[in-house]
C-alpha positions as CSV (number, residue, x, y, z in Angstrom):
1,X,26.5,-6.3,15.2
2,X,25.4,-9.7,13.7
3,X,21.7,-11.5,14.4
4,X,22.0,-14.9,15.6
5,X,18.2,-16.0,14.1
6,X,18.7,-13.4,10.8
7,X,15.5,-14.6,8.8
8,X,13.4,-12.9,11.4
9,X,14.9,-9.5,10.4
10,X,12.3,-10.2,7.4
11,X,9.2,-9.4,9.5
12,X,10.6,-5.5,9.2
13,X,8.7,-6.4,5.7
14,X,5.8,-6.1,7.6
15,X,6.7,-3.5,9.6
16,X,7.3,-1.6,6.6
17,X,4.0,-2.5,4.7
18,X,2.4,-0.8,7.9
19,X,4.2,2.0,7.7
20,X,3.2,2.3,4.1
21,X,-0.5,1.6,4.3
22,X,-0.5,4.2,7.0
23,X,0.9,7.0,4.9
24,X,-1.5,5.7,2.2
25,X,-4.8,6.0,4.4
26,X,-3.1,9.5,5.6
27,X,-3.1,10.8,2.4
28,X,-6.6,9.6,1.2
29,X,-8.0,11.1,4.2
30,X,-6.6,14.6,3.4
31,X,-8.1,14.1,-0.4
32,X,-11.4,13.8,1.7
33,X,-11.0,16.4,3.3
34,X,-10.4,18.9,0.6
35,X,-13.4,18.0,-1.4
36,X,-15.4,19.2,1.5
37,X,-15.3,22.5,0.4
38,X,-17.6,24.3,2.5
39,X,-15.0,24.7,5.2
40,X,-17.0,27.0,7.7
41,X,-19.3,24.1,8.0
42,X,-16.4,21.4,8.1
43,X,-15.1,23.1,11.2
44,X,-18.4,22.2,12.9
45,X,-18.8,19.1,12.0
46,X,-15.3,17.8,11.9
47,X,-12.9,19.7,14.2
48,X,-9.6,20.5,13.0
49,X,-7.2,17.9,14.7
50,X,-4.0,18.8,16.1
51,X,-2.1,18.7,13.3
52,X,1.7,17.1,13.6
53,X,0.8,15.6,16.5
54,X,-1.7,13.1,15.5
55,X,1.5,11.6,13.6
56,X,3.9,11.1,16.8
57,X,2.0,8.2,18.0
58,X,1.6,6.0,14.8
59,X,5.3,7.3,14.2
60,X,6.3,5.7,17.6
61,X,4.3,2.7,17.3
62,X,5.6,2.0,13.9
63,X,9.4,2.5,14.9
64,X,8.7,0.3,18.2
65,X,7.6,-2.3,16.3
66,X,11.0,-2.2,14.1
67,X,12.8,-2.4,17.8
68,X,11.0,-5.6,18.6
69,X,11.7,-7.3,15.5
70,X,15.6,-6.5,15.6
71,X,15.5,-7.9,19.1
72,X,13.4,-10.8,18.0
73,X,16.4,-12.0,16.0
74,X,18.6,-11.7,18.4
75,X,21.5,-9.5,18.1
76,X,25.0,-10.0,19.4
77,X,27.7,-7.5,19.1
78,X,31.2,-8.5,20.2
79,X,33.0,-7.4,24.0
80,X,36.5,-7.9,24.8
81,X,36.6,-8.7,28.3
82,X,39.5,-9.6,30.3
83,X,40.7,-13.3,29.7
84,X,41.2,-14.4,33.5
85,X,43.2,-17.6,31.9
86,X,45.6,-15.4,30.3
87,X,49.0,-14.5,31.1
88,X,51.2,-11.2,30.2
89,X,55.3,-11.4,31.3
90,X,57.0,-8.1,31.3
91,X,61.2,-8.6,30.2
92,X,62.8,-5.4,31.3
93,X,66.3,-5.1,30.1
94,X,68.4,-3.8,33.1
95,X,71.8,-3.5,31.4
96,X,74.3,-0.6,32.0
97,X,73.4,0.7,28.5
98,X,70.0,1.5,29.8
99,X,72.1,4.1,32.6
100,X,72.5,6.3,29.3
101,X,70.6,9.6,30.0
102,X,69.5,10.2,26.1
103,X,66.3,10.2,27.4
104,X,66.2,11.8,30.5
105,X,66.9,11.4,33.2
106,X,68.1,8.4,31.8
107,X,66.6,4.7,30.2
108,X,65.7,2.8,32.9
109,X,64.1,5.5,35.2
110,X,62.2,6.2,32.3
111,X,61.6,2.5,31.6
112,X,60.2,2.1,35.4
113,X,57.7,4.7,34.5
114,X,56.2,3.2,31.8
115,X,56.4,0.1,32.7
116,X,54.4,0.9,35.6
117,X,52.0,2.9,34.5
118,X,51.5,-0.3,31.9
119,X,50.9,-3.0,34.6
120,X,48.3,-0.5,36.4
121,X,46.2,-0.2,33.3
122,X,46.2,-4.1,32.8
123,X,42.7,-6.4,33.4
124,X,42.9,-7.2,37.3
125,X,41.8,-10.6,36.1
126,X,45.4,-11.1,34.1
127,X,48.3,-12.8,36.0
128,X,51.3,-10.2,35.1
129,X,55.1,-11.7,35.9
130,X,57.9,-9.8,35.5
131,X,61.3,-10.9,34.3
132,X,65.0,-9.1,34.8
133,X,67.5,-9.3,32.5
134,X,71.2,-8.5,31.8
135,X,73.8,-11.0,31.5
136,X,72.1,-12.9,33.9
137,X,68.2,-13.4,33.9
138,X,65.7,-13.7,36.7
139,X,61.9,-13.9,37.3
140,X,61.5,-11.0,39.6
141,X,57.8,-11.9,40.5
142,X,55.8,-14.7,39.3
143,X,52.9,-14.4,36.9
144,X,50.3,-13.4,39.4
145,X,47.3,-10.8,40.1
146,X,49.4,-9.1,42.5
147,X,49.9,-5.2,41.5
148,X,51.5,-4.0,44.5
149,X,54.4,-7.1,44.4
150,X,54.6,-6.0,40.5
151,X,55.5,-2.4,41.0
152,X,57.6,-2.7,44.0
153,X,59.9,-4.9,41.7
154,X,59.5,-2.8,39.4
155,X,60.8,0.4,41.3
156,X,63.8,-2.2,42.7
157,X,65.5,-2.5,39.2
158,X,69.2,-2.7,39.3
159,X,72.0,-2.4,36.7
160,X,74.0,-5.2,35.6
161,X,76.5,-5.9,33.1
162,X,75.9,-7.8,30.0
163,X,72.3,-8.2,27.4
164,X,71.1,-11.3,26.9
165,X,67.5,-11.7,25.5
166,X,67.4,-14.9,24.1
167,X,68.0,-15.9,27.6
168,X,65.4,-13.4,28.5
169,X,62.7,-15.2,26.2
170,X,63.4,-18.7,27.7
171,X,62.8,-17.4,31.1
172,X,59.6,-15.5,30.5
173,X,58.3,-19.0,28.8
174,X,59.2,-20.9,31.7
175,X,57.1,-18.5,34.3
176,X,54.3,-18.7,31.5
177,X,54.7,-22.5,31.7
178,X,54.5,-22.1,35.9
179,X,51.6,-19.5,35.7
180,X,48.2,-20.6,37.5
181,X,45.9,-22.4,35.3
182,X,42.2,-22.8,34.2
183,X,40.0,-25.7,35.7
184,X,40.5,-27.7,32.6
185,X,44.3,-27.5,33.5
186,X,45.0,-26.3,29.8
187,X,48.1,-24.1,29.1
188,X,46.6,-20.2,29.5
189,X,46.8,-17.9,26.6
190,X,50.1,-16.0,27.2
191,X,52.0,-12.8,25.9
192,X,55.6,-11.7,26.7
193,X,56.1,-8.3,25.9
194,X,60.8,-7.8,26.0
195,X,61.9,-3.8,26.2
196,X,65.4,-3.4,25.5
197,X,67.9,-1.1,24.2
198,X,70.4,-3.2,22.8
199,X,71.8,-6.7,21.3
200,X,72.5,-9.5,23.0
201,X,75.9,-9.9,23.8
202,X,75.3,-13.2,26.6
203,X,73.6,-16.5,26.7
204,X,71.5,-18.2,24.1
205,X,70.8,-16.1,20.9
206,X,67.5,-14.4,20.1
207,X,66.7,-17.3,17.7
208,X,67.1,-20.1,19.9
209,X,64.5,-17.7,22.5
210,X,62.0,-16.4,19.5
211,X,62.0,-20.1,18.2
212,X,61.1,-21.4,21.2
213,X,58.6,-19.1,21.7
214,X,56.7,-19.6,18.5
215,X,56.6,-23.3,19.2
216,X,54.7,-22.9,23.1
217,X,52.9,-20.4,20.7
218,X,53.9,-16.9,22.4
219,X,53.5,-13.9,20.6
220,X,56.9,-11.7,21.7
221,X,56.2,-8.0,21.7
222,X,59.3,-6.0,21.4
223,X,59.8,-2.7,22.1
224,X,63.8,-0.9,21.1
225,X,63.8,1.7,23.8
226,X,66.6,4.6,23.6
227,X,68.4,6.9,20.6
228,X,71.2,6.4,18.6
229,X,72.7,8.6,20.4
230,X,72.5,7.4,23.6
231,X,76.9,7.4,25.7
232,X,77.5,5.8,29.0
233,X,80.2,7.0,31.3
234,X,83.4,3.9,30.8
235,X,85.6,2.9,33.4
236,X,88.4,6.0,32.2
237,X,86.1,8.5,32.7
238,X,85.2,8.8,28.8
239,X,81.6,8.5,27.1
240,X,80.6,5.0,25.3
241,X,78.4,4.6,22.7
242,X,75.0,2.5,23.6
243,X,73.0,3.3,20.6
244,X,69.6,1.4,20.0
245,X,69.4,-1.6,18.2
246,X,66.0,-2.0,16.5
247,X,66.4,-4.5,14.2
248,X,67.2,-7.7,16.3
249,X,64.0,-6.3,18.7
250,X,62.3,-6.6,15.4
251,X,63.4,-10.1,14.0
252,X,62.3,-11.7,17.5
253,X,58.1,-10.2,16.9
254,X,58.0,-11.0,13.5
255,X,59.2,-14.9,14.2
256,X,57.2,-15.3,17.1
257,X,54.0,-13.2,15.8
258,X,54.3,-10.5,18.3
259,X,54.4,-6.8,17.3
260,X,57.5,-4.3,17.4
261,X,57.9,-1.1,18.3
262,X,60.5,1.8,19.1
263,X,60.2,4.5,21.5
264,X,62.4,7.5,22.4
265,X,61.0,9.7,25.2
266,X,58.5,8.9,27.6
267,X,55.4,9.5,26.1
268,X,56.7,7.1,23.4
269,X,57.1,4.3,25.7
270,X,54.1,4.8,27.4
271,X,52.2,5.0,24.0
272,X,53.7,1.6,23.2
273,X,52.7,0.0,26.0
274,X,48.9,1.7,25.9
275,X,48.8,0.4,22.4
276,X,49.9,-3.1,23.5
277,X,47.7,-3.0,26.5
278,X,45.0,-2.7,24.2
279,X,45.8,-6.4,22.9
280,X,46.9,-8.6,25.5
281,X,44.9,-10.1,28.3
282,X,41.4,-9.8,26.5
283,X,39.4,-11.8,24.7
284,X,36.6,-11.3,22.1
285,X,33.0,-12.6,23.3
286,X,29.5,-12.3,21.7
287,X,27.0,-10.3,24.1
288,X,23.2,-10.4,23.4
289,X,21.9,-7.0,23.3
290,X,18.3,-8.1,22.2
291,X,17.2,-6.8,25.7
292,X,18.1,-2.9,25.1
293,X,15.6,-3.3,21.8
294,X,12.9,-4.9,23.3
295,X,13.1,-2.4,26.4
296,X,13.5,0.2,24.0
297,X,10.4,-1.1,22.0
298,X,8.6,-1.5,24.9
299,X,9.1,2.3,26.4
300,X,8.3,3.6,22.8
301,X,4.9,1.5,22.8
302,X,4.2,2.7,26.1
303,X,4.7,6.5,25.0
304,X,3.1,5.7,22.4
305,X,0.0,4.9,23.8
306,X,0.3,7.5,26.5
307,X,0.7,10.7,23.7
308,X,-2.6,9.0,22.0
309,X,-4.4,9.3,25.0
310,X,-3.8,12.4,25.9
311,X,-3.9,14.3,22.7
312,X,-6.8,11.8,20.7
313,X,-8.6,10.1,23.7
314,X,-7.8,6.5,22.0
315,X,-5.1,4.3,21.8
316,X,-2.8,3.9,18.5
């Protein structure tokens, strides 16, 4: 939490000088008190006072006064809040390496799971688009605020041959560049998050897509999804090996800024996309929260006053 006017924290000097002079006079009073040491008579003509409880109201008043000041200066504490300007594309690698069932019941039932259950937990205010890749690419739905359109796609996905993410990249920039835009007509903060299992084996390589990104200013997430492990049936009748390639997933987020990750199961993938989820589509804005101390000073003022009444007959 930061103060926007700071230098009128310093009236909690005086706050504090109040609080002192109080516990001063407190303590004088009870050295009165004992030099009266005919105490039968002292109980007539001084009743004993309620002991601990003639303290809660200068107690109250004292700390209410501190929450008045601290609002006085105006605190601010920042808020994420969903960036309606901004812009999230999902790549979603749909090659026949992600039919291998290393992670059952296999990669890309998996990956429609989590993918999912990602777009669901995304701002309504973001435009999502989602982009299809294997050796051919394709913008499966445009960078909108339409959920249902997203996971209906997203439960569609169909197997193709071929990888080719640097072809993926391209075509997630150009549905960024086509995404809806602000009043001012300036370009919306965007994030393209690519899940994929292997290399690219078609179409432009990684480089060409991750230095294209970096230069609209993209961040590329990347997430390696799969084992090493991972066999695909081949066209004899024999097991292929599709095992997960991390490292060019890797090279494409640190060029472009973006993060990478690697998952293996479910609840890895859906981590991954809970932890990115966390990032994109928000923005960081400064909220005044003087009101909740003055209301607060205000309620302990007026309880203040109220426990003086009724246990002293006078006001603090």
């Amino acid at each position: 939490m930061t103060f926007l006017v700071e230098w009128r924290l310093f009236l909690l000097v005086g706050v504090g000088a109040m609080a002192g002079t109080w516990v001063a006079v407190a303590l004088q009073r009870r050295r009165h008190v004992v030099r009266f040491t005919n105490v039968e008579l002292l109980d007539v003509v001084a009743p004993r006072e309620p002991g601990w409880r003639r303290h809660v109201p200068a107690v109250l008043f004292l700390v209410a006064l501190a929450a008045l000041v601290v609002g006085f200066a105006r605190p601010v504490r920042a808020t994420r809040v969903g960036d309606e300007r901004a812009t999230v594309v999902l790549a979603v690698d749909t090659s026949l390496s992600m039919e291998a069932d290393d992670v059952e019941p296999n990669r890309l039932a998996v990956a429609q799971d989590a993918a999912g259950a990602f777009v669901e937990q995304l701002p309504e205010e973001l435009n999502v688009g989602l982009v299809t890749f294997n050796g051919a690419t394709s913008v499966a739905v445009a960078p909108s605020r339409d959920r249902q359109a997203l996971t209906d796609a997203i439960d569609a996905l169909a197997l193709g041959e071929g990888t080719a993410i640097g072809e993926a990249i391209f075509t997630s920039l150009e549905a960024v560049e086509a995404a809806p835009r602000g009043e001012d007509d300036e370009q919306a903060p965007a994030r393209i998050v690519v899940m994929s299992d292997g290399e690219t084996t078609m179409g432009r390589p990684n480089e060409d897509g991750a230095a294209a990104a970096a230069e609209a200013g993209v961040p590329v997430d990347t997430i390696a999804f799969g084992t090493p492990d991972g066999t695909i049936e081949d066209e004899l009748g024999g097991r292929e090996p599709v095992p997960v390639a991390p490292e060019p997933l890797a090279a494409i987020a640190e060029s472009t800024g973006g993060s990478a990750f690697e998952a293996d199961s479910l609840d890895e993938l859906s981590s991954v996309y809970a932890d990115i989820g966390r990032v994109v589509g928000y923005e960081d804005v400064e909220q005044d929260v003087s009101g909740w101390f003055v209301g607060s000073g205000i309620a302990l003022l007026a309880l203040a006053g109220s426990l003086s009444l009724l246990w002293s007959q006078r006001l603090p």
